[in-house]
C-alpha positions in Angstrom: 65.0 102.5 87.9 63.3 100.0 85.7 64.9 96.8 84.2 66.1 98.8 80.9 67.6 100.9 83.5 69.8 98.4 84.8 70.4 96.6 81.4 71.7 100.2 79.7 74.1 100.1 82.8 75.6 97.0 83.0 76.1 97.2 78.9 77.8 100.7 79.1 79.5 99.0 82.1 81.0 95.3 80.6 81.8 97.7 77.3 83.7 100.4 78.7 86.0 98.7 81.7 88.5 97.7 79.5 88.4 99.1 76.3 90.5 102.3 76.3 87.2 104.9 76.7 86.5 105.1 80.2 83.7 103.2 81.8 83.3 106.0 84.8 82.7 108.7 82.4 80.7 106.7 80.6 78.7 105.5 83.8 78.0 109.6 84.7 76.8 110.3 81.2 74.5 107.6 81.7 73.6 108.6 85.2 72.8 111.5 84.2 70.9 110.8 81.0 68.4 108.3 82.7 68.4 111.0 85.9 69.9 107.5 87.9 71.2 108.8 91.5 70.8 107.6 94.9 71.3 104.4 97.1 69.8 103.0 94.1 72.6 103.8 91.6 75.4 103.1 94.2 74.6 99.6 94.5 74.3 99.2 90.6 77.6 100.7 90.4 79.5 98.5 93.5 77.7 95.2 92.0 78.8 96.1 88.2 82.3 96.5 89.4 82.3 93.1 90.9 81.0 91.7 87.4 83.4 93.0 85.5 86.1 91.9 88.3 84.6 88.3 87.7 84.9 88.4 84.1 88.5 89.2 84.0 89.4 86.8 86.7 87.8 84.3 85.1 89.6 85.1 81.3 92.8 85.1 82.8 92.0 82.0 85.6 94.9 80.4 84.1 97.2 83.5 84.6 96.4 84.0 88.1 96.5 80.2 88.9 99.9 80.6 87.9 100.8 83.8 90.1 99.0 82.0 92.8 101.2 79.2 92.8 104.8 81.5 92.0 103.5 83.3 95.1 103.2 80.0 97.4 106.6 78.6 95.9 108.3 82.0 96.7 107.2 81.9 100.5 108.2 78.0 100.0 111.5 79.0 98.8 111.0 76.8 95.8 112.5 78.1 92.5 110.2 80.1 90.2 110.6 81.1 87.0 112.0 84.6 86.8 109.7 86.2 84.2 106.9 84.7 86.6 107.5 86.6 90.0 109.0 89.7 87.7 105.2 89.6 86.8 103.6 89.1 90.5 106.0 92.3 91.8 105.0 94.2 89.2 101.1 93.5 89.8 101.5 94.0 93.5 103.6 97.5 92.9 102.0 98.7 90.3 98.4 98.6 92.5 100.1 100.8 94.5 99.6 103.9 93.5 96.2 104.0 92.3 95.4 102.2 95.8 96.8 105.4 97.9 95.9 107.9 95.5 92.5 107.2 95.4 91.7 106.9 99.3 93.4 110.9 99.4 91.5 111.4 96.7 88.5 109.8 96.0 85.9 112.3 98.1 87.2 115.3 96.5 86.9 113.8 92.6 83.6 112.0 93.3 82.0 115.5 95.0 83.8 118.1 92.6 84.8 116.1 89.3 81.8 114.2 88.3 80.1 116.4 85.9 79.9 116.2 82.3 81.6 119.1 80.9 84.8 117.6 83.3 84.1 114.1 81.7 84.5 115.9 78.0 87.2 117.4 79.1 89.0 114.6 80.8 88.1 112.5 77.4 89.9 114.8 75.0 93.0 114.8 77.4 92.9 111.4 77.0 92.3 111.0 73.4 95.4 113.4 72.9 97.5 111.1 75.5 96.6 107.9 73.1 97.7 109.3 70.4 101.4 110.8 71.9 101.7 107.3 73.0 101.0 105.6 69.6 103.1 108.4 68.0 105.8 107.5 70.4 105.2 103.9 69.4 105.5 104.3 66.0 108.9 106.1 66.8 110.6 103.8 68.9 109.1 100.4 68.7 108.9 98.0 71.8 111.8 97.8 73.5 112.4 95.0 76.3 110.4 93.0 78.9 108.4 93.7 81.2 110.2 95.0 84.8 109.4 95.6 88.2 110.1 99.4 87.6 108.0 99.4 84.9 105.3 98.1 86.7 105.5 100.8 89.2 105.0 103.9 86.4 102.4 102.1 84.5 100.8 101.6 88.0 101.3 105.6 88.1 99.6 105.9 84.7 96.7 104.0 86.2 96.2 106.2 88.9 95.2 108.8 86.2 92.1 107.1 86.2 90.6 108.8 89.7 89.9 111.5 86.9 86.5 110.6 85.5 86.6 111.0 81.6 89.9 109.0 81.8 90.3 105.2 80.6 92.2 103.2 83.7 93.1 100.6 80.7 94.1 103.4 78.0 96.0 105.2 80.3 97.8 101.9 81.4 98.1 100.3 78.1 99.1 104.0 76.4 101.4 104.0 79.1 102.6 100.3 79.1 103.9 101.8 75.0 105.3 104.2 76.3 107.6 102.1 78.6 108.7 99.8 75.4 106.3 96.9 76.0 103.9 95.4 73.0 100.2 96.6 72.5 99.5 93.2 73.4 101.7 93.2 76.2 100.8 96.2 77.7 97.5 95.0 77.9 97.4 91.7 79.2 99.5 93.4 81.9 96.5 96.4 82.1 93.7 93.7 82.7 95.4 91.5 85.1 96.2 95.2 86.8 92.8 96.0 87.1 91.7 92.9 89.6 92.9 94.3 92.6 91.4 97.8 91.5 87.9 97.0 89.9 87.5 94.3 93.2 88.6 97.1 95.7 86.3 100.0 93.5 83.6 97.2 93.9 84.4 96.2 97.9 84.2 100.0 99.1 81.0 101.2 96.8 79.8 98.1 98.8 80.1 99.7 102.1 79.6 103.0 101.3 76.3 101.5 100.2 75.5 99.2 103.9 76.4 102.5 106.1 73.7 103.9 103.5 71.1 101.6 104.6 68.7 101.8 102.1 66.3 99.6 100.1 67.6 98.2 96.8 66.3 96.5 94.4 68.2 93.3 93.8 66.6 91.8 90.4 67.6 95.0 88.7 70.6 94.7 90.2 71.3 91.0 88.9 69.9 92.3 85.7 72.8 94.9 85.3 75.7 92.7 86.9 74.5 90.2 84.2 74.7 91.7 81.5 78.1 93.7 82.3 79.2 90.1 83.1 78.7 88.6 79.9 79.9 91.7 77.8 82.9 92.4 79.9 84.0 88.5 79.0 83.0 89.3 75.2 85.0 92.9 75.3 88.0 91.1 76.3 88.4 88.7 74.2 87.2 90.6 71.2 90.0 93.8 72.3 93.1 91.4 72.4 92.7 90.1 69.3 92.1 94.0 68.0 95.1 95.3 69.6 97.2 92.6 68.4 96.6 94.0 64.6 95.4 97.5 65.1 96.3 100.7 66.8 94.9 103.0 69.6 93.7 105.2 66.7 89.9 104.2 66.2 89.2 105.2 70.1 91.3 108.1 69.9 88.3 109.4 67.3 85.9 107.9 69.5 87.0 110.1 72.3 87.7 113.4 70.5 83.7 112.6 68.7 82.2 111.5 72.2 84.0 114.8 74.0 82.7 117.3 71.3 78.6 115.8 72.0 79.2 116.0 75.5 80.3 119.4 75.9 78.6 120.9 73.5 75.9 119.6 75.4 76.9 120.1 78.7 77.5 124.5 77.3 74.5 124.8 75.4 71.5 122.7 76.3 
């Protein structure tokens, strides 16, 4: 792996966490395009997950400031404001899920699932799940604030995610709609979701990688955590300000587009 290498990565990386495409999927394509595998790519992939974990934390520092303190006032038994620690619960629940999901599942997906024709398959599922959810939407507009319960099955949807080809923010913001809350909403609450997950993701690829014990190349590495670093920070702010005016729609079309190239290449070439 040369330093383009690890640039393409952590670009395909800080685009595709948390826009609604999935960045998994994307990361096997690219895997598999560049003929990446090894030691080598686990430790690109563990050390991309932690940039992307930083960038988020650091967008929404003030956010989890806040949680930080509701949390210490709760153990205090200071008052807190309700919408506050209806917020932490929900974070803490809703990581639930995907948390015990994935250690069941994770060697059977990574060994079986990981294969482009499953990607293209996975990404029309989900292009077809946006666009229920936005058709829903349109329906039956937002309905509500956010609730512990909700957390919980938006937490479920995020678990969906174990499937490579599948978006862990489309399938929690598409779901976030479908429980009544705002685009925007249901985003915010995706990317303050995905801490936990991305920094766990990043923690475990970490050891998997030590018990490994190989050689790794560590200025390609920084190269790659880099550059997903920076982008992830640029996606962020750039996607809120989309989903407050625009619909799911435009990466609906991206997925349906990106699953018809993959397949047709996985079937025929």
């Amino acid at each position: 792996m040369d330093w383009v290498d690890a640039l393409i990565l952590g670009l395909v990386q800080g685009i595709t966490e948390f826009l609604p495409v999935s960045s998994t999927g994307h990361l096997v394509l690219v895997h598999e395009l560049l003929n990446i595998e090894g030691s080598g790519a686990l430790a690109y992939d563990a050390v991309l997950h932690f940039a992307t974990t930083a960038a988020v934390m650091i967008y929404f520092r003030a956010d989890i400031w806040n949680l930080i303190q509701v949390f210490l006032r709760k153990l205090g038994r200071l008052p807190v404001n309700e919408k506050d620690i209806t917020l932490l619960y929900a974070l803490v629940i809703g990581t639930a899920p995907a948390v015990i999901l994935g250690l069941l599942l994770e060697d059977y997906v990574s060994t079986n699932l990981r294969t482009p024709l499953f990607v293209a398959g996975a990404l029309l599922c989900a292009s077809i799940f946006f666009l229920y959810a936005e058709w829903k939407f349109y329906l039956q507009p937002m309905q509500g604030e956010l609730t512990v319960k909700k957390g919980l099955m938006v937490g479920l949807y995020q678990a969906l995610a174990l499937i490579p080809g599948m978006s862990r923010s489309g399938a929690t913001i598409a779901g976030g709609m479908l429980l009544g809350m705002s685009r925007y909403e249901a985003s915010r609450f995706s990317f303050l979701l995905a801490i936990p997950i991305t920094l766990g993701v990043g923690i475990k690829m970490s050891i998997d990688l030590l018990k490994e014990g190989a050689s790794v190349d560590w200025m390609m590495v920084a190269i790659g955590a880099s550059s997903a670093f920076i982008t992830a920070l640029l996606v962020i702010h750039f996607f809120l300000a989309f989903i407050r005016k625009y619909t799911l729609w435009p990466f609906v079309w991206y997925g349906v587009i990106l699953a018809s190239m993959v397949g047709y290449v996985a079937l025929f070439t």
